[in-house]
NUTIPA-295249 format. One line per 5 residues: number of its first residue (from 1); for each residue x, y, z of C-alpha. Coordinates in steps of 0.05 Angstrom, whole numbers, plus 32768, in hexadecimal, padded with zeros to 4 digits. Each point is the difference from the previous one (the first is absolute). Layout:
<rs>
NUM> X,Y,Z | ...
</rs>
This chain:
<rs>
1> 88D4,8A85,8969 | 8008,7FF3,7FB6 | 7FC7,7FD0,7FE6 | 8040,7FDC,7FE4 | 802A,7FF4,803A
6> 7FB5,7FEC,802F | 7FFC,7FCD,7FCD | 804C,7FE9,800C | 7FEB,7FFB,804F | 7FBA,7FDD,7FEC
11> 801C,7FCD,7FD4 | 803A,7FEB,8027 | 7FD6,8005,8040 | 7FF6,7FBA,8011 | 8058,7FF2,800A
16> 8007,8047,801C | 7FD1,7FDF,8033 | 8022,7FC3,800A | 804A,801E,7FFE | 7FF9,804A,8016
21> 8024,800F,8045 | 7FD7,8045,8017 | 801F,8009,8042 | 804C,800B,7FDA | 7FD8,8036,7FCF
26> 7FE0,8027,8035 | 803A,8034,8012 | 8015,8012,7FB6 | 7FB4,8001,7FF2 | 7FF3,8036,8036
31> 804A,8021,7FF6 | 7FE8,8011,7FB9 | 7FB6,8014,8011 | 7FDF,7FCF,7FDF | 7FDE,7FF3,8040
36> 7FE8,801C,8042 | 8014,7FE9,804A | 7FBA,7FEA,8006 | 7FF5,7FE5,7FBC | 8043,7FD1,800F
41> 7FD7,7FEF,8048 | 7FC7,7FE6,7FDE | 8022,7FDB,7FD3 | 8027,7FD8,8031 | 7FB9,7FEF,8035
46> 7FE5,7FEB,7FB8 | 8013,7FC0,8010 | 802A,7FC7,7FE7 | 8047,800C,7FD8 | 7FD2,7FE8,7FC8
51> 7FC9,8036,8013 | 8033,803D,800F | 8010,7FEC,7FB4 | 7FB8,7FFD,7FE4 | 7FEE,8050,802A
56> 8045,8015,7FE9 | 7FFB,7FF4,7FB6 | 7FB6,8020,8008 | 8014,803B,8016 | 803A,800E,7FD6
61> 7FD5,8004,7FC7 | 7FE8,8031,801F | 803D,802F,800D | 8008,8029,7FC6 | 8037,7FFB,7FBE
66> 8046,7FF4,8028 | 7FDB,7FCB,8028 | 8016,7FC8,7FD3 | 804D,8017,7FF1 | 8008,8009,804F
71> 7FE3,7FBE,800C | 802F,7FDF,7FCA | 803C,8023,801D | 7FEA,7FEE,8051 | 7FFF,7FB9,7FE4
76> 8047,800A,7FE9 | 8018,8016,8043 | 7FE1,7FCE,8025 | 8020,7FC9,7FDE | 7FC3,7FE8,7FDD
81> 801C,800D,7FBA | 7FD6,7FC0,7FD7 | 7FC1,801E,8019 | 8021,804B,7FE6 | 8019,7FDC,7FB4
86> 7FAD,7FD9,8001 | 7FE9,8049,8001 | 8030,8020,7FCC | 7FF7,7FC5,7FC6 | 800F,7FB9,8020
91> 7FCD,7FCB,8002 | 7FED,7FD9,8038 | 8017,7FB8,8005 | 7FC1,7FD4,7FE5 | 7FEC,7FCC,8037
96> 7FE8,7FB9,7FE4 | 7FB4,8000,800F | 7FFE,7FAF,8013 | 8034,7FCC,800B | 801D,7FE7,7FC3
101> 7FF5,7FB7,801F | 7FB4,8003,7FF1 | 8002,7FB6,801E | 8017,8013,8042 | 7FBF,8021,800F
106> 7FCF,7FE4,7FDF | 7FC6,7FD8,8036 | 8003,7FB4,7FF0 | 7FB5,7FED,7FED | 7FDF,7FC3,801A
111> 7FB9,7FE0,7FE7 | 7FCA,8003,802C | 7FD7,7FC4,8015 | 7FBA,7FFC,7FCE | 7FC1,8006,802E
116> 7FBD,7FF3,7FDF | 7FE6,8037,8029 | 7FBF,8026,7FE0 | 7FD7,8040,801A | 7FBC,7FE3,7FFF
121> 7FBD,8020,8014 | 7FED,7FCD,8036 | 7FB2,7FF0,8022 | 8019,8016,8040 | 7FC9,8024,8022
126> 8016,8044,8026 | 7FC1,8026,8018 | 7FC6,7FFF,7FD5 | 8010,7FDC,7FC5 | 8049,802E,7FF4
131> 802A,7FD5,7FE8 | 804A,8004,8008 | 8039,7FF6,7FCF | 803C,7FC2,8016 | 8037,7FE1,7FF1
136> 7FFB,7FB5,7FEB | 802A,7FC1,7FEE | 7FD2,7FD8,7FD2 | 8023,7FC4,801A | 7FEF,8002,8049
141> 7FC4,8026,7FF9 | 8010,8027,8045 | 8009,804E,8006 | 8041,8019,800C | 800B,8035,8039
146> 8013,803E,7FED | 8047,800A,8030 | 7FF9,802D,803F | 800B,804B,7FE9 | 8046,800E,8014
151> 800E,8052,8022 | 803B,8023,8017 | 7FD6,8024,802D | 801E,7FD8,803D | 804B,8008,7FEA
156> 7FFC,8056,8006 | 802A,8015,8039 | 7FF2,803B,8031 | 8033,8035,800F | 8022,8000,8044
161> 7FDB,8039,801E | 800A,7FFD,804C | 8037,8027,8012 | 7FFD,8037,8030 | 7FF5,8030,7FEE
166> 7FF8,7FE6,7FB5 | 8025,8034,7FE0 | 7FFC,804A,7FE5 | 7FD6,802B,7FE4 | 8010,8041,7FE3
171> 7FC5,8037,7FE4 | 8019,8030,7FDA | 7FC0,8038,7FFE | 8002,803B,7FD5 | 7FC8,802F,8012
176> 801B,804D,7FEE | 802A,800C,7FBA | 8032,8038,7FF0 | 7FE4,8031,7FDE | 802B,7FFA,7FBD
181> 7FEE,7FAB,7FFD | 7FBA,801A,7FDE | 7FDD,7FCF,8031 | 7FC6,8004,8031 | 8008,7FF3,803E
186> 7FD9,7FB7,8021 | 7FC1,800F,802C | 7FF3,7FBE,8021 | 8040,7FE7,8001 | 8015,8008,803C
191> 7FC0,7FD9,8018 | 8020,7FCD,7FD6 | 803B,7FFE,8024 | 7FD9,7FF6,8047 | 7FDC,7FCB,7FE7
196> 803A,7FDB,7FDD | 8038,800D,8040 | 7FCB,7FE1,8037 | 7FE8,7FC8,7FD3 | 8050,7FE4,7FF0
201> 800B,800A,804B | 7FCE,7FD5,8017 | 8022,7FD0,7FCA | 803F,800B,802B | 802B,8025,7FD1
206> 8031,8038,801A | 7FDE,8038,7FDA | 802A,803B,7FE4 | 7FD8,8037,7FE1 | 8027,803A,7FD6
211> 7FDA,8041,7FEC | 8004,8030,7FC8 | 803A,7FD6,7FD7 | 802F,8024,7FC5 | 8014,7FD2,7FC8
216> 803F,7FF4,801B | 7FE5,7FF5,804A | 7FD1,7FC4,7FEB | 8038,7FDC,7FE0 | 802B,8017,8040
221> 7FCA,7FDE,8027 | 8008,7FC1,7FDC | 8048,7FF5,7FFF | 7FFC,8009,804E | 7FC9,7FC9,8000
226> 8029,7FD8,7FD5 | 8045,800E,802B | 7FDC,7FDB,8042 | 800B,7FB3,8013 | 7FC1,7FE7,7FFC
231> 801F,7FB7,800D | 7FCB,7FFD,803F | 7FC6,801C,7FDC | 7FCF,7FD8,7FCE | 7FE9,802C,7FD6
236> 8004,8058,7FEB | 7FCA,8026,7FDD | 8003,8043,7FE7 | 7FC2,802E,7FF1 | 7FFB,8041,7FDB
241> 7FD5,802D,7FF4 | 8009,8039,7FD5 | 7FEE,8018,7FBE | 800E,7FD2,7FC2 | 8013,7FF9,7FC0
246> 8003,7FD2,7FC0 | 8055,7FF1,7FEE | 8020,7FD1,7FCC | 8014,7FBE,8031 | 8012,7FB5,7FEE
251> 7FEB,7FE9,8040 | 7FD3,8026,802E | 7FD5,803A,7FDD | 7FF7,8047,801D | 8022,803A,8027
256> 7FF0,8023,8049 | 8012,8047,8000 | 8031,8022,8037 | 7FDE,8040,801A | 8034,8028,7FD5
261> 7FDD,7FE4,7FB7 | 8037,7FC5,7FEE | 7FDD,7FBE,7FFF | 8023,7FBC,8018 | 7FF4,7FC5,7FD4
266> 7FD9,7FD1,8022 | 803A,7FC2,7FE6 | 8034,802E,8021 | 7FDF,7FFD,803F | 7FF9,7FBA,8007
271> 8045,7FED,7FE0 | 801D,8023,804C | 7FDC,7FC4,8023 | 8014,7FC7,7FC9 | 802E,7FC4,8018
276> 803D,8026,7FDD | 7FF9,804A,8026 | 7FE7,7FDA,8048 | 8019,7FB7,8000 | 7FE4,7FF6,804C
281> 7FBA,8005,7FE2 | 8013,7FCB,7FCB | 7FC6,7FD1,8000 | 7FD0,802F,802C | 7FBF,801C,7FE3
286> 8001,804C,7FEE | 7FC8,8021,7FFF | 7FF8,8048,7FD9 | 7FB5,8028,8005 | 8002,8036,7FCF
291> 7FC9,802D,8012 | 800B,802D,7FBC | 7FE4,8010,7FAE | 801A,7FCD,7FD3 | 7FF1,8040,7FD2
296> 7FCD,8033,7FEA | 7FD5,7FD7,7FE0 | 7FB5,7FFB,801E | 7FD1,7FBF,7FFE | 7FB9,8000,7FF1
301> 7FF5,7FC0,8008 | 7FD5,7FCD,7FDA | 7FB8,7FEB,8007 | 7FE3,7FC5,8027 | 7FC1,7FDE,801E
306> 7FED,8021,803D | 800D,7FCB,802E | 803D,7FF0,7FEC | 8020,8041,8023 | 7FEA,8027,8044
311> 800C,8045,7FE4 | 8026,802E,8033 | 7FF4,8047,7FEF | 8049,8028,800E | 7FF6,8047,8027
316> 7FF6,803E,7FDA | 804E,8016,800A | 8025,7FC3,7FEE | 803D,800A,7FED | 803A,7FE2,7FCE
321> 804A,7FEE,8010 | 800D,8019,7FB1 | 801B,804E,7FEA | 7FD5,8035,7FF9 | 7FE0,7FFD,7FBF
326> 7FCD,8027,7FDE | 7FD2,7FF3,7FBA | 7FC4,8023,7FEB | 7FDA,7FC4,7FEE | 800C,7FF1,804B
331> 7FB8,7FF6,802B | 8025,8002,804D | 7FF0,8032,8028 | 8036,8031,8014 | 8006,7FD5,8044
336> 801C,7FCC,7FDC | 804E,8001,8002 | 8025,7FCB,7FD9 | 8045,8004,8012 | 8037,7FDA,7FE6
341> 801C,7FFD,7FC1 | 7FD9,7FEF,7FAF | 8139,7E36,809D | 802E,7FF2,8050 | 801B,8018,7FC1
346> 7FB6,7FE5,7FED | 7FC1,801A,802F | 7FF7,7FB6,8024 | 7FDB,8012,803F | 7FEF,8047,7FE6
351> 7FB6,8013,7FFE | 7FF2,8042,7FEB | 7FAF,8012,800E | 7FF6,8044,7FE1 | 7FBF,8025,800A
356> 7FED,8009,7FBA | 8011,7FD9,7FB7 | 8038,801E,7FE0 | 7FF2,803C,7FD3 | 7FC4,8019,802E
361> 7FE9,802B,8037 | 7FF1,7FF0,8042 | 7FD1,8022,8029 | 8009,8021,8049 | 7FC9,801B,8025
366> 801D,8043,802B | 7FDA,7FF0,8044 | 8000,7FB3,8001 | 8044,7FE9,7FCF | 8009,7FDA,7FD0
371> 7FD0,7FC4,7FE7 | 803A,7FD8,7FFB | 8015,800D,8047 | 7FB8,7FFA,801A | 7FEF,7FC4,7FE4
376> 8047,7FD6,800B | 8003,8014,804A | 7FB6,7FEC,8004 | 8011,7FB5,7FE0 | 803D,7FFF,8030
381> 7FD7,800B,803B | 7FCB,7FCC,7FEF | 802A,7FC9,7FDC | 8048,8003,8011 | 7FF1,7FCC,8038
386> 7FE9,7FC8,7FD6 | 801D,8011,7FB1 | 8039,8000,7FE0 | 8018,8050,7FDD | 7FEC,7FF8,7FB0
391> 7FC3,7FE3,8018 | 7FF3,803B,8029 | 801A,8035,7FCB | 7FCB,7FE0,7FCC | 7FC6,8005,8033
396> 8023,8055,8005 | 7FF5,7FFB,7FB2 | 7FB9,7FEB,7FFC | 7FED,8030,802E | 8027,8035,7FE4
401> 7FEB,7FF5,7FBE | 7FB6,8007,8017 | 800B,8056,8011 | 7FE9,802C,7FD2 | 8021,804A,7FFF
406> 7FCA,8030,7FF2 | 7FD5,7FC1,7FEF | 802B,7FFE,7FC6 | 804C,7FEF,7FFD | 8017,7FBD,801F
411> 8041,7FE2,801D | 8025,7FBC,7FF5 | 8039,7FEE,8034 | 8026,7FD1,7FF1 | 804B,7FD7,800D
416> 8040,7FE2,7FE6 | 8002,7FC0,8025 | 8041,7FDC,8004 | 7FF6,7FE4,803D | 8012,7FB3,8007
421> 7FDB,7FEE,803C | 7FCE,8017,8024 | 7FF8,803E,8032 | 7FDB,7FFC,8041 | 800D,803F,802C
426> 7FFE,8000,804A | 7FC5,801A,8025 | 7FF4,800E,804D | 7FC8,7FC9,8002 | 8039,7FC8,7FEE
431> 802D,8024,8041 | 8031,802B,7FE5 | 800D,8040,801B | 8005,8039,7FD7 | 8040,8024,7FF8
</rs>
């Protein structure tokens, strides 16, 4: 696009957001091949009116010279011709910043009472002559008691999680890439898979678990998941693992790779589970495990006292979910295969727990899986009884964090927590039976 109509779009981006219509722009748009089937599909699970707005005027930019005189003549059709003149010359209406009536809203101050109280260093004898600091009124002479610590700690809710079954679960588990996706396939991930489809089981989930996924079969997967009445269940999760990649986002970072070399933005994924795509989980926690790179990029780690970590040394084969790359300053041996590639409208009751911190690798050993896997079905076995989910995913990152690859590289999970309550899953000790 012309550096001079992108700065048209950028500077009148903030009412194009507010006033833009994409769904009437969507036909012409595609009729003139400005855009792709699946590039119009993105856009509208991108969210929002307000977000289909924000991912259309990004891409746009994007879309080569006629871009910008197709997109001011598919305003025209539509109807949306004030948005069309903005673009070609006109100036946006200037809003008044505050209320003219500064009066109206301005907080009525009141004096405070005068205290003659004083922080004074006072005789009172702790231990062994420690003396502690207090409050005083030097008419009285008496301490004053410090009020009772107040804590919201009581007021957190739980999440209803006692339907059954509680909901579903769907793994989506690429092992073996096409040949022309330039990807290796997963060793160990289909021990993964095991682990992860009898441990949400004995959760009581109805498990689903999809193999070998294209690009356009994941996000076929999802829109089924989406399409069911979950109106009797309390809750849906979603794992993947795959390999992964580092993508632009303004909500959820990363990609997972279909088996065919397209990668599905992480924000796209859990936009098909938001309270606008699946209103019957409105309100319901959904949970996402992304067992994947956050990119190509490889941690070394930092240096502490030796008791502060239990190093874990990985095996000799482990393996990255990052693409095959190669450098000569590189010291792995040639068994070492990275492979992936160098809001409800908002995401209330989303948690996303990915396996590594965005822009990293994350390591998969080819006979036992990943550490990820290993580790979080380990916590879920030992502590799902008695604590609540982001308490047990930061007991999966300590422990993860303590591997060393090689005796070298390390790996930081991590999650985006928008949870508003807390999560306690179902186990067979508290008398469920598993789906």
């Amino acid at each position: 696009m012309d550096p001079k109509h992108r700065s048209v779009l950028q500077r009148n981006r903030v009412t194009l957001v507010v006033d833009l219509k994409p769904s009437e722009l969507y036909d012409g748009l595609l009729e003139k091949g400005i855009f792709t089937q699946d590039m119009i599909d993105e856009i509208k699970n991108s969210g929002t009116r307000r977000d289909q707005a924000r991912q259309l005027l990004c891409d746009l930019e994007k879309r080569g010279s006629q871009a910008f005189p197709c997109f001011i003549q598919c305003l025209r059709d539509a109807g949306q011709l004030p948005l069309a003149e903005l673009l070609l010359g006109g100036e946006a209406p200037v809003q008044p910043l505050v209320p003219t009536a500064l009066e109206d809203i301005r907080p009525v101050l009141q004096p405070l009472p005068v205290c003659m109280y004083f922080f004074l260093w006072t005789p009172a004898i702790i231990d062994n002559n420690n003396f502690e600091c207090s409050l005083y009124s030097p008419e009285s002479e008496y301490r004053i008691p410090r009020p009772p610590r107040r804590t919201r700690k009581d007021s957190i809710q739980t999440y209803k999680m006692d339907a059954s079954p509680c909901g579903h679960c769907l793994i989506i588990n690429n092992v073996k890439f096409e040949p022309n996706a330039d990807l290796s396939d997963r060793k160990g991930s289909n021990v993964d898979c095991d682990k992860l489809e009898k441990r949400f089981k004995s959760l009581n989930f109805i498990v689903r678990v999809k193999t070998n996924l294209r690009y356009k079969q994941i996000r076929h997967e999802l829109c089924v998941l989406s399409k069911i009445d979950h109106s009797q269940f309390d809750c849906c999760v979603v794992i993947i693992l795959s390999h992964g990649t580092e993508v632009n986002h303004n909500r959820f970072p990363g990609a997972v790779h279909g088996v065919d070399g397209p990668a599905v933005p992480v924000q796209f994924i859990t936009n098909y589970l938001n309270g606008q795509h699946c209103p019957s989980l409105q309100g319901k926690p959904k949970l996402f495990f992304i067992q994947a790179c956050g990119g190509g990029e490889k941690d070394t780690g930092f240096e502490v006292s030796p008791d502060e970590v239990e190093p874990y040394m990985g095996g000799a084969d482990d393996q990255t979910d990052a693409m095959p790359m190669s450098s000569s300053s590189d010291s792995i041996s040639t068994s070492d295969e990275p492979d992936a590639r160098a809001t409800l409208p908002t995401p209330s009751d989303i948690l996303v727990s990915y396996s590594t911190f965005p822009g990293f690798v994350s390591w998969r050993d080819p006979l036992s899986g990943s550490w990820y896997v290993e580790i979080l079905d380990n916590i879920l076995e030992e502590n799902a009884d008695a604590n609540d989910l982001v308490t047990m995913l930061m007991m999966v990152n300590n422990e993860v964090s303590q591997n060393s690859a090689k005796g070298l590289y390390k790996q930081m999970p991590g999650s985006f927590n928008f949870l508003r309550k807390l999560l306690y899953f179902q186990t067979q000790s508290q008398g469920q039976t598993p789906a």
